[in-house]
C-alpha positions in Angstrom: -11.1 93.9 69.1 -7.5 93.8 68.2 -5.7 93.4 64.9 -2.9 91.5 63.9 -1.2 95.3 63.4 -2.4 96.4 66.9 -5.2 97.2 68.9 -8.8 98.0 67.3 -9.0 102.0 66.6 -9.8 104.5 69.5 -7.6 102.3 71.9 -4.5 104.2 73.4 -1.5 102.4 71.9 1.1 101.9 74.2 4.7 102.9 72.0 8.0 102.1 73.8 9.9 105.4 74.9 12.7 106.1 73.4 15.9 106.0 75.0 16.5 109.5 76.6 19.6 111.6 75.2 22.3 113.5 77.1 23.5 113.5 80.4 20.3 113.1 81.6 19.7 109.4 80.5 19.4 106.8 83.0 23.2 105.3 83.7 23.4 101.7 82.1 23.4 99.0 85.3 26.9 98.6 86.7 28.5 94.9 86.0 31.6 93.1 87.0 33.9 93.6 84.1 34.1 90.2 82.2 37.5 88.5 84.0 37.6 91.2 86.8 39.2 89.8 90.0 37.3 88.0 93.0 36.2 90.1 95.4 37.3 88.7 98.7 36.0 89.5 102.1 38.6 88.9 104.7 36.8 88.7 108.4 38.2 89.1 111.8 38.0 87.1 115.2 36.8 84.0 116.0 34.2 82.0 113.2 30.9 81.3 114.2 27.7 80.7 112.7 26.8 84.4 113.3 29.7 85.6 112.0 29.4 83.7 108.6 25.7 84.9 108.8 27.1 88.0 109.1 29.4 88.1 106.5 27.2 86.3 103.8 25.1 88.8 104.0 27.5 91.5 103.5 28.5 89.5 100.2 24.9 89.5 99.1 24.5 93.3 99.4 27.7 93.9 97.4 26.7 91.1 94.8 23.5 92.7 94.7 25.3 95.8 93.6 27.4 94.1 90.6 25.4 91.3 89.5 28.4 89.2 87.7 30.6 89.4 91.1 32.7 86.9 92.0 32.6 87.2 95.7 34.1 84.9 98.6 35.0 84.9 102.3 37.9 84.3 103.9 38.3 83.9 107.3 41.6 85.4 109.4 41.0 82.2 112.3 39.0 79.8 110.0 40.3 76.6 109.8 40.2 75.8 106.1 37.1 73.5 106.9 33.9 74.8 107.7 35.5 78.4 107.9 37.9 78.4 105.0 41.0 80.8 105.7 41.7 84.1 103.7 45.0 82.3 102.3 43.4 79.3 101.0 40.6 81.5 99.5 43.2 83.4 97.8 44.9 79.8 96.7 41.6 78.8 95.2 40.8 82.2 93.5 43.9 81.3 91.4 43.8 77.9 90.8 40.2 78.4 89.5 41.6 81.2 87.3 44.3 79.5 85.7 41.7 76.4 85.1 39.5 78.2 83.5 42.1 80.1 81.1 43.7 76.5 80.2 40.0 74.9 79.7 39.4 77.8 77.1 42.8 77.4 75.3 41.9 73.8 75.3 38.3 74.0 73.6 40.0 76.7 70.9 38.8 79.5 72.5 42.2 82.6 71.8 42.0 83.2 75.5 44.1 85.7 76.9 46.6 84.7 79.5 45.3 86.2 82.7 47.2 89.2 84.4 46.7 91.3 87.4 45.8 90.8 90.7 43.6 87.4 91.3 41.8 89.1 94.0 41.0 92.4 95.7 40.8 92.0 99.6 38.4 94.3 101.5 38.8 94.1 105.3 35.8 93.7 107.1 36.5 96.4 109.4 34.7 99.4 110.1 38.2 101.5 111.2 41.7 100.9 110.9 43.2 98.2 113.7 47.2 97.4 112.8 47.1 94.5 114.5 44.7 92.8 112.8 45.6 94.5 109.2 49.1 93.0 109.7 47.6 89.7 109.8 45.6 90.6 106.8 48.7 91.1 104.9 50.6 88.3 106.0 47.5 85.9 104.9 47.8 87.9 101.8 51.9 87.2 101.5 51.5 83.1 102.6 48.8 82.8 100.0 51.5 83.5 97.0 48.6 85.4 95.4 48.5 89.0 93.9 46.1 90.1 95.5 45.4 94.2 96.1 44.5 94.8 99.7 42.1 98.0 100.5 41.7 100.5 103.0 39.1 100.0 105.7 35.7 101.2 105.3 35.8 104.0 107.6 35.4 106.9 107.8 32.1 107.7 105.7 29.0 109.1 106.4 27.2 105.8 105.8 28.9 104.6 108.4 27.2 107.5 110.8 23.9 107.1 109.2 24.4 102.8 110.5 24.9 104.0 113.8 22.0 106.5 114.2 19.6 103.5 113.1 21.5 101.1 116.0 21.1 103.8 118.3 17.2 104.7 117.4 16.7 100.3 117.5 17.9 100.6 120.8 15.4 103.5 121.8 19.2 105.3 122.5 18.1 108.4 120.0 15.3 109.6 118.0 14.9 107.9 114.8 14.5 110.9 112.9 15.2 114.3 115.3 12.7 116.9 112.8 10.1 115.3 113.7 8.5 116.6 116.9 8.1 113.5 119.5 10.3 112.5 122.3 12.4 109.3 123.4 12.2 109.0 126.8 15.7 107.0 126.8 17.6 108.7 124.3 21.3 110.0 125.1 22.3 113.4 125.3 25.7 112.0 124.6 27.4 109.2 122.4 30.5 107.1 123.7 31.9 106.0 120.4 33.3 103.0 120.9 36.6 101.9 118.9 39.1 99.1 118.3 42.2 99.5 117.3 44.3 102.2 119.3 44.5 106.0 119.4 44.6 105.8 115.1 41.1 104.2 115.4 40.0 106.9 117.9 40.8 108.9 115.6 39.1 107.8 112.5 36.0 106.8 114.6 35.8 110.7 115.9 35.5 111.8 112.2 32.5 109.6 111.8 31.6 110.8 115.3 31.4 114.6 113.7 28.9 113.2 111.4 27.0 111.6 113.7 26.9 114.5 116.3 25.3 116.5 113.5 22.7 114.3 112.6 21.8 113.8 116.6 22.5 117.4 117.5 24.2 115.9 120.5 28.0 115.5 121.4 29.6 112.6 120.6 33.4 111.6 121.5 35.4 108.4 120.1 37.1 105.9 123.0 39.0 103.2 122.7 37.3 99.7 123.9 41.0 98.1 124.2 43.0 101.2 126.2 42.6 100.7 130.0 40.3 104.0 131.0 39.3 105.3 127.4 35.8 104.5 127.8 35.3 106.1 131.3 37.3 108.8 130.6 35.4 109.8 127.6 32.2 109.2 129.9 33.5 111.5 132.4 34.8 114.7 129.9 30.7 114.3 128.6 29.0 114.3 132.0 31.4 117.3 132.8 30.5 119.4 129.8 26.5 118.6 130.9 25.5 115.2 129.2 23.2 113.5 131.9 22.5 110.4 129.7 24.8 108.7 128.0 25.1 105.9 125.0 27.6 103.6 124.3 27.8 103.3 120.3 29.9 100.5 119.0 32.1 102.0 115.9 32.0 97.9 114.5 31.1 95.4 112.4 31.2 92.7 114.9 33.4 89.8 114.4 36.1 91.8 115.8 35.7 91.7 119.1 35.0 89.7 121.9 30.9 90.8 122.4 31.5 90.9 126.4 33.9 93.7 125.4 30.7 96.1 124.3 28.7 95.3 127.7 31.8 95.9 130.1 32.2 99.1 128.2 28.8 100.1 129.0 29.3 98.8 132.3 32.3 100.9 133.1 30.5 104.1 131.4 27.8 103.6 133.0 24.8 103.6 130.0 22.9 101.5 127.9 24.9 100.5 124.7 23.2 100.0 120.8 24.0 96.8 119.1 27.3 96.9 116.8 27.0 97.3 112.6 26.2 94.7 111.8 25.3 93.5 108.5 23.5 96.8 107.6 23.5 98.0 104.1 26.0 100.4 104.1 28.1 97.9 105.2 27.9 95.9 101.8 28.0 99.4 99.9 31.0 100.2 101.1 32.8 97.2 100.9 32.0 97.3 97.3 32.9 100.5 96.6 36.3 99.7 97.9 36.5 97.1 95.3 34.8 98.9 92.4 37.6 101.7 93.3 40.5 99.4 93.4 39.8 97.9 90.0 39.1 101.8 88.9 35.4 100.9 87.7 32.7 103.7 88.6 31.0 102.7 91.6 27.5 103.3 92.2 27.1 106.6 94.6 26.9 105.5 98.2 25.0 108.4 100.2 24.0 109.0 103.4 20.2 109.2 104.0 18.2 110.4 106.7 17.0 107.3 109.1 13.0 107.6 109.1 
């Protein structure tokens, strides 16, 4: 029997445990600062229903990450309808900002005038493409908004850890290569496939280091939009003594046409994986990119080994 005090004697009594001291405590849960700017996902290409699928669930991974986070989607091609455009999501960040401060100062409340930026834009792209980060910064300009714009989320080792898992779901490469069983279809060779010019190429191959060292197999960057890249990167690997290739799409998806990925793997001759995607890492690091612009201690994004 218990007692109002506790439980009857000889029963274990559960106490609480005490908050451990020193720098080996548990870290307190990471939360959007109150007042901290909208984090603002600007997508690429042409809106769909898969691409807002896509990109929702990106912004549920970073929410998930900093519960408190005010997080929207803008759309490069939307058509402030059903697919509302990165400018007028910028428009509305503020005007909902400045409400908000005048409903306080209304009610009594000795708000302080809102400064800094309204927004911090993170570019849903998984390597840098000028092109399309020009237009980025022009939505950015028409909106009137400041807004801070970040770096694309490449080059990172999460990044190569989201490609061996599209490769292994394609049966392309063994999910985990210390463990002793075979693939019958896996490459002895990656195509990394890139947007964006010879600067994406070249972003894409540092991931492609990465990569190579978690397949053990060699791994070169092309670009999907220069005439040759992908068959001459096919070539150089067949010559060095790759006999079965992969194609590896170094994207998120939106930002390309999807027949560009099968006429690569056409013209290279091998299977391809499927692009990014809304995996994890892909909401990790776009909030990282945010937690680092506002200068708030992100939680550690690592690479892990794909079991």
């Amino acid at each position: 029997m218990s007692s109002p005090t506790g439980p009857a004697s000889g029963l274990p009594v559960r106490m609480p445990r005490p908050r451990q001291p020193g720098r080996h405590r548990r870290p307190e849960p990471l939360a959007a600062p109150d007042g901290a700017p909208a984090f603002v996902l600007a997508v690429p290409g042409t809106p769909s229903a898969a691409t807002r699928s896509l990109s929702e669930e990106v912004v549920s991974i970073a929410r998930s990450e900093l519960p408190g986070l005010d997080a929207r989607i803008g759309y490069l091609d939307g058509d402030d309808g059903e697919f509302p455009t990165l400018t007028s999501v910028l428009a509305h960040a503020a005007q909902e900002r400045t409400a908000r401060y005048e409903q306080a100062r209304a009610a009594g409340v000795d708000a302080k005038q809102p400064d800094g930026p309204v927004a911090v834009v993170v570019p849903l792209l998984a390597g840098p493409d000028s092109a399309l980060l020009r237009r980025v910064r022009q939505a950015v300009m028409d909106s009137r908004v400041a807004a801070d714009l970040t770096d694309v989320l490449g080059p990172h080792p999460l990044l190569a850890e989201a490609l061996h898992v599209r490769l292994s779901e394609a049966g392309l490469a063994r999910a985990d290569r210390a463990r002793l069983f075979t693939v019958a279809t896996a490459a002895d060779g990656i195509v990394l496939a890139s947007v964006g010019g010879e600067e994406a190429v070249q972003a894409a191959g540092i991931t492609g280091m990465l990569l190579a060292a978690r397949l053990a197999v060699p791994v070169m960057a092309a670009a999907l939009d220069q005439d040759g890249s992908i068959s001459s990167v096919a070539e150089q690997l067949r010559s060095s003594g790759s006999q079965q290739l992969a194609l590896a799409p170094y994207l998120i998806g939106p930002e390309i046409d999807p027949g560009l990925v099968d006429a690569a793997a056409k013209e290279a001759g091998c299977s391809a994986a499927e692009p990014l995607g809304p995996y994890p890492a892909i909401g990790k690091l776009a909030l990282a990119k945010y937690t680092t612009a506002l200068g708030i201690a992100p939680q550690q994004a690592q690479g892990s080994p794909v079991r």
